[in-house]
TORMARBA-226223 format. One record per residue (C-alpha): z, y, x. Coordinates in Angstrom, 2 decimals, always signed. Layout:
<site <Z; Y; X>>
...
! end
This chain:
<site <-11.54; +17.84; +13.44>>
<site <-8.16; +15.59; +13.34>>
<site <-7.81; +12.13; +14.97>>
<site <-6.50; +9.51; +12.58>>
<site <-4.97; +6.26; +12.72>>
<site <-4.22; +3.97; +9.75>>
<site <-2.01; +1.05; +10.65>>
<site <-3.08; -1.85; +8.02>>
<site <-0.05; -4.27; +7.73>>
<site <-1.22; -7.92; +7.64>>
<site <+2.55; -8.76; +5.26>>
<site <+3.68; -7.07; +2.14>>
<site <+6.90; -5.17; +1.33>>
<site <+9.26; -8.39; +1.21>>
<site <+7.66; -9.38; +4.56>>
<site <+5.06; -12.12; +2.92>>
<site <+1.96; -12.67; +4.54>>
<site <-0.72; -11.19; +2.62>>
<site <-3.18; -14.30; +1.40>>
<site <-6.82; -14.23; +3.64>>
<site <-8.82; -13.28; +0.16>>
<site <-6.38; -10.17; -0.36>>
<site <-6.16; -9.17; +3.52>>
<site <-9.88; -9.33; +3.69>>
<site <-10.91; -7.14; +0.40>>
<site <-8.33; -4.81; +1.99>>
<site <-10.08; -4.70; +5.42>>
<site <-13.73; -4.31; +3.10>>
<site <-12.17; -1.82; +1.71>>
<site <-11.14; +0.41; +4.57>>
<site <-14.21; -0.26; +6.54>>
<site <-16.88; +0.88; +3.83>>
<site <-14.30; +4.11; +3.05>>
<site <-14.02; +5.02; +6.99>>
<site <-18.31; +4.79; +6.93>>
<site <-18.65; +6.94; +4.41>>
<site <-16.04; +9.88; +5.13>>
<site <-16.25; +9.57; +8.87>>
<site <-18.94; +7.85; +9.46>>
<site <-17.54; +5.21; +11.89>>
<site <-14.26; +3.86; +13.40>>
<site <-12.60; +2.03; +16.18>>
<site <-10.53; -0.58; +15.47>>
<site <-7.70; -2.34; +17.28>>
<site <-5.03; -5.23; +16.54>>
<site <-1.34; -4.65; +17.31>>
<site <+1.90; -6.36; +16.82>>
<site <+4.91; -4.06; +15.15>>
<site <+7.94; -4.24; +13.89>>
<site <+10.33; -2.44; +11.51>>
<site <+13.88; -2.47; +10.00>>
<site <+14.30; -2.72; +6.17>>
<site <+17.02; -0.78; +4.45>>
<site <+18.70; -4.25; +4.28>>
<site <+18.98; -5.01; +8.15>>
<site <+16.13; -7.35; +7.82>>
<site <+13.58; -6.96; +10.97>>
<site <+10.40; -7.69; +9.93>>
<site <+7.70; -8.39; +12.66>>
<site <+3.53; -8.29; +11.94>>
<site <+0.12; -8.67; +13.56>>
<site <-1.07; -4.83; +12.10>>
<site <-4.84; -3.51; +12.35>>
<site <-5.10; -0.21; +13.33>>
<site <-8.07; +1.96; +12.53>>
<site <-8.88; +4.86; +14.38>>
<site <-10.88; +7.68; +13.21>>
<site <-12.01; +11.31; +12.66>>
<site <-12.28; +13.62; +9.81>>
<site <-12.34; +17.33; +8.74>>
<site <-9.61; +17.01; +6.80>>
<site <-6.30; +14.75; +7.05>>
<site <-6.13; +13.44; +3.27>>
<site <-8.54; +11.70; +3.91>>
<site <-5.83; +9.30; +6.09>>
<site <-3.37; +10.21; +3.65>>
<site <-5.74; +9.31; +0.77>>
<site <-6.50; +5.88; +1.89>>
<site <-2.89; +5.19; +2.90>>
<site <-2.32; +5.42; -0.62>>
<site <-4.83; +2.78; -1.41>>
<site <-3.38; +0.39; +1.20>>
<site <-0.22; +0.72; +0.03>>
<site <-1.27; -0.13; -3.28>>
<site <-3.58; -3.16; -2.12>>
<site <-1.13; -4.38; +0.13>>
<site <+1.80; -3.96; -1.99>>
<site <+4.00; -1.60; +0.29>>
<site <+6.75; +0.29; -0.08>>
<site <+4.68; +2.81; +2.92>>
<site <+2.10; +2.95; +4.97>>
<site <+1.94; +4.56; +8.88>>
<site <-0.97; +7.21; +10.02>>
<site <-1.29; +9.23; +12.25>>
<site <-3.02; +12.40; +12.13>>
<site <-3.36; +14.45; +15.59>>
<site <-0.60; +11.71; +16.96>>
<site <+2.20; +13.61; +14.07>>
<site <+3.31; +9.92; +12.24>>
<site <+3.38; +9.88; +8.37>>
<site <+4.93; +7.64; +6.23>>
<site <+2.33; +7.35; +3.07>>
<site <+3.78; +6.02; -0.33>>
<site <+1.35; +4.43; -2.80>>
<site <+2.06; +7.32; -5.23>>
<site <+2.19; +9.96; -2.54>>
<site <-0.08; +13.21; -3.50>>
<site <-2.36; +13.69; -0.87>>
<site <-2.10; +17.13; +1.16>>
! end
């Protein structure tokens, strides 16, 4: 069983906030996916921050969703869909504490 944490980012890759409508179909989204592969989750707010290859430090309220599964694509998986939804250029989970960086067109493992 892996422990996984998806860190959903509440701005976009240029460091926009994301509307209310979009950030709220995203957290539908993720809630009704973590019911049906894991079959709950705990969820947490947090503030981050990150560097862009530009210099650029971009700071964001982030909702992190913590949860268990047989296998890690299913993190890896939905990281994809964030990143898609939430227009990023990556998106953070953790499996078993190990950080990865999940791109939109990343094939899962």
């Amino acid at each position: 069983m892996n422990t996984i944490e998806l860190y959903m980012p509440s701005r976009d890759s240029n460091g926009v906030a994301m509307l209310p409508t979009a950030s709220l179909a995203l957290r539908e989204m993720i809630e009704s996916t973590l019911l049906e592969v894991s079959g709950g989750f705990t969820e947490y707010a947090a503030t981050g921050a990150y560097r862009t290859d530009d210099g650029r430090v971009i700071r964001e309220s982030v909702t992190v969703f913590r949860f268990f599964a047989e296998k890690e694509s299913a993190g890896i998986m939905l990281a994809q869909l964030v990143g898609a939804m939430a227009n990023q250029e990556s998106v953070l989970v953790t499996v078993n504490n190990a950080p990865h960086f999940i791109r939109p067109n990343d094939v899962a493992a």
